[in-house]
N, C-alpha and C positions, 0 to 999 in steps of 0.2 A: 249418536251411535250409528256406524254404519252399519246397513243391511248384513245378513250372514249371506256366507256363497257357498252352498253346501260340497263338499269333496266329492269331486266327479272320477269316475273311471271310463274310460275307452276299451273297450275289448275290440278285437280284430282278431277273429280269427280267420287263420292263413293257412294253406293246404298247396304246397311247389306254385309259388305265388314271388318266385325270387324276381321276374321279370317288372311287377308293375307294383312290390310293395314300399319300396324306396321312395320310387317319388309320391306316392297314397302319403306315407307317414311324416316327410318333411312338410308337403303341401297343410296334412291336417298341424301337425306343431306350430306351425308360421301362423294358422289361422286360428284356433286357441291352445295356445299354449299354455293355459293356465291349469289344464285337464290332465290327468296322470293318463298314459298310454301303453296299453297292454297286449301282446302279440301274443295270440296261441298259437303256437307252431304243432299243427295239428299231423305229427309222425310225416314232416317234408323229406324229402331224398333230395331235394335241390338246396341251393341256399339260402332259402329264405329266412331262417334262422340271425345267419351272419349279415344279410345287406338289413335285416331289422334291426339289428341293434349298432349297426353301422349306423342307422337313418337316427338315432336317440329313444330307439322304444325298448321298455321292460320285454324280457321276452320271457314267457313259460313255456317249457320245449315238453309235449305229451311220449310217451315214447312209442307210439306207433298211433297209426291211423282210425280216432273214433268218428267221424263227422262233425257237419257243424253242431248238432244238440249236445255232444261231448265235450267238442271244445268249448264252448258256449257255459257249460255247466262247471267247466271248472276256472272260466274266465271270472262267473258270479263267485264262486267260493273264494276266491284270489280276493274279492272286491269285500266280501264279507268278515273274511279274517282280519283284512286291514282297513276295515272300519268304513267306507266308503258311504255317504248316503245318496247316491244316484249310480248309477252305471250305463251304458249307451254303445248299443252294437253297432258298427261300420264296418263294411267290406273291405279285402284286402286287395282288390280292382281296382279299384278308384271311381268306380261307380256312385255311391252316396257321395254326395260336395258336401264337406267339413262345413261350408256356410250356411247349413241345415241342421247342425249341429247343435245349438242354442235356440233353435225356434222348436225341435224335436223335446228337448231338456222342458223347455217353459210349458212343454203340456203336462209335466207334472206337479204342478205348481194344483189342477183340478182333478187327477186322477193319480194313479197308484204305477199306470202304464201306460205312455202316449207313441203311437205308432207313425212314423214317417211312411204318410200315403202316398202312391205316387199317381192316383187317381181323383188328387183333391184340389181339380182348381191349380196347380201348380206345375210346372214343365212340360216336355211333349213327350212321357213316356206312354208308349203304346202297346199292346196285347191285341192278338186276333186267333178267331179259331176256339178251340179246346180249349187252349190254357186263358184265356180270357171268360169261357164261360163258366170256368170251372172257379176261377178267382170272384166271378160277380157272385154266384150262387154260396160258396163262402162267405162273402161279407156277408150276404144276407141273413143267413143262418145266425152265423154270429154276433152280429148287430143285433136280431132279435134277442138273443141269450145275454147280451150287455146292454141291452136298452139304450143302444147308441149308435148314431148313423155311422155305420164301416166303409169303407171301398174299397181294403187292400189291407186283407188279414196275414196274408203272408210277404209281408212286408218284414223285410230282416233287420231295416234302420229302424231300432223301437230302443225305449227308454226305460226305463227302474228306476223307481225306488226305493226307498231302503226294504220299505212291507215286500215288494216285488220280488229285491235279490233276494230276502226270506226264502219268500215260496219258492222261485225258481232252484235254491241248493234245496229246498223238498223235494220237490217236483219239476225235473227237465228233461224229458223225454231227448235219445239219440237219434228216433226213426227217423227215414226221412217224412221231411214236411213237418215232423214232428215238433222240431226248434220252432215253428212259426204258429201252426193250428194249431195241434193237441197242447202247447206250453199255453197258447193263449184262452184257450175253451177250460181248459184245467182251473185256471188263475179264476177266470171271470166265473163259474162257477164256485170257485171257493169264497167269493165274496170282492175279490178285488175291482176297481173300477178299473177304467181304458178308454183314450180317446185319442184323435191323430189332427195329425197338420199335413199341409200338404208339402210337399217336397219334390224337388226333381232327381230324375235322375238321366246320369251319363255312361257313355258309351265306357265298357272294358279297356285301361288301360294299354293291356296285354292279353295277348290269347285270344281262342275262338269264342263266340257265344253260342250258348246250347241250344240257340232256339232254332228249331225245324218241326215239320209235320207230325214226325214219326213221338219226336221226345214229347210234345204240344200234346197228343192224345194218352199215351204215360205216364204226364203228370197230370189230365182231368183224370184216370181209375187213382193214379196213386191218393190225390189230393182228396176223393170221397172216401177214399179207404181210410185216411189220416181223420176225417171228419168222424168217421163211422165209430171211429175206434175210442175219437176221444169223449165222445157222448155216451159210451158204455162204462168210462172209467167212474171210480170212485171220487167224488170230489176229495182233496186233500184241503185238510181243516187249513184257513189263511192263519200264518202268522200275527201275534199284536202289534198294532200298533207302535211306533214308540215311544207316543206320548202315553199308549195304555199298559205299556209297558214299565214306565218310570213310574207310575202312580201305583201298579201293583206292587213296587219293590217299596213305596215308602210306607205302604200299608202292612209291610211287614214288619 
C-alpha cells in the first residue's frame, strides 16, 4: 500500500510583483509540481494578475490592498474550503528556493507548524543592526513560549497543517509583522506545536530591497510593538484535531 501524500497548497501572496513573479512560479512548478499553487493578488495596479496565471498559477484577485496577513488569511480559507491538509507560504520575489519546499513541509510530519529558518545552519543569509537584534530577542521570547529552540520567528516561509489552516481562518492578524509574530505567539499559545528547518535565502528577483538604517530601527519598535500586542491577546481555543475530530462524529 503506498504511503498517502497529503494535498499541498502554495500560497504566494503578491503585491505589483509583475516584474519577478513569472519566473518565481515556473521555476517553483518545474520544481514540485505536484503542489497546487495559489496567487493572492493582493489589490496589484500592475500585472501581476495576468503574467500569474500566464506562468500556470490559480489566481485569487483581493479587491484592493489588505497586506500580507489579509492576503495570507484568505490564501488559508481558499485552502480550507477546498480541503487541503497542509498549506506553505512563499514569496512572490523569488527569494525562498522552491528546493526548501519539501524539507520546510517534512517538519510537519512533528509539529502542527514548521518554520523555514534562515538562521539554521543553512545558507548565507545575514541581518546586522536593529533588525537582527530585534529578530534574536523574538526567537527567544518565543522559543521560550513554544518550548522550542527559534532563530527566525519571522520567517514568512513556514508550513500548515491542517489543525494550523483551522486556527489561522480563526485567527490571522493583518498588522504588520502581525502575519509572522502575533499569528505565530497566538497559535503556540492556543496549544499548537512549531518547529523549523533551516533554509536559505536569495537575493530579490526584481526591485529594491528595504533594508537601510532608518527602516532597520522601524522594524526593532515595530516588531516589539507586534510582540507586546500579541502577549496581551486572548488565546483563541486551537481547533480539533482530525483524528479527534473523526472520533467525536462516530461517537455520535
Amino acid at each position: 500500500m503506498e504511503p498517502h501524500t497529503p494535498r499541498t497548497l502554495v500560497i504566494m501572496p503578491a503585491w505589483n510583483e509583475e516584474d519577478a513573479i513569472g519566473a518565481t512560479i515556473r521555476e517553483l512548478r518545474r520544481i514540485v509540481p505536484d503542489h497546487d499553487l495559489l496567487v493572492v493578488n493582493d489589490g496589484s495596479w500592475d500585472g501581476t494578475a495576468k503574467v500569474a496565471r500566464a506562468a500556470g498559477a490559480l489566481v485569487l484577485d483581493l479587491p484592493y490592498n489588505l497586506g500580507v496577513g489579509g492576503a495570507m488569511r484568505a490564501g488559508y480559507k481558499f485552502a480550507r474550503r477546498f480541503g487541503y491538509e497542509q498549506a506553505i507560504q512563499v514569496d512572490a520575489d523569488g527569494q525562498h528556493d522552491p528546493r526548501d519546499i519539501e524539507r520546510v513541509l517534512h517538519g510537519l510530519q512533528s509539529s502542527n507548524i514548521s518554520i523555514g529558518a534562515r538562521f539554521a545552519e543553512a545558507g548565507t543569509y545575514r541581518a546586522r543592526g536593529p533588525r537582527r537584534w530585534a529578530m534574536i530577542m523574538l526567537a527567544s521570547i518565543v522559543g521560550r513560549l513554544s518550548r522550542t529552540r527559534l532563530t527566525d520567528v519571522t520567517s514568512g516561509f513556514r508550513a500548515a497543517d491542517r489543525v494550523a489552516i483551522e486556527q489561522y481562518c480563526r485567527y490571522y492578524p493583518a498588522e504588520y509583522l502581525g502575519d509572522t509574530i502575533d499569528s505565530l505567539v497566538i497559535a503556540v499559545r492556543s496549544g499548537l506545536t512549531v518547529s523549523q528547518v533551516g533554509v536559505s535565502m536569495r537575493p530579490r528577483q526584481a526591485g529594491t530591497p528595504s533594508n537601510n538604517p532608518w527602516k532597520a530601527a522601524v522594524y526593532l519598535l515595530r516588531s516589539m510593538f507586534a510582540l507586546f500586542i500579541s502577549l496581551t491577546r486572548r488565546p483563541v481555543p486551537a481547533p480539533p484535531s482530525p483524528a479527534e475530530d473523526s472520533s467525536s462524529k462516530e461517537t455520535r
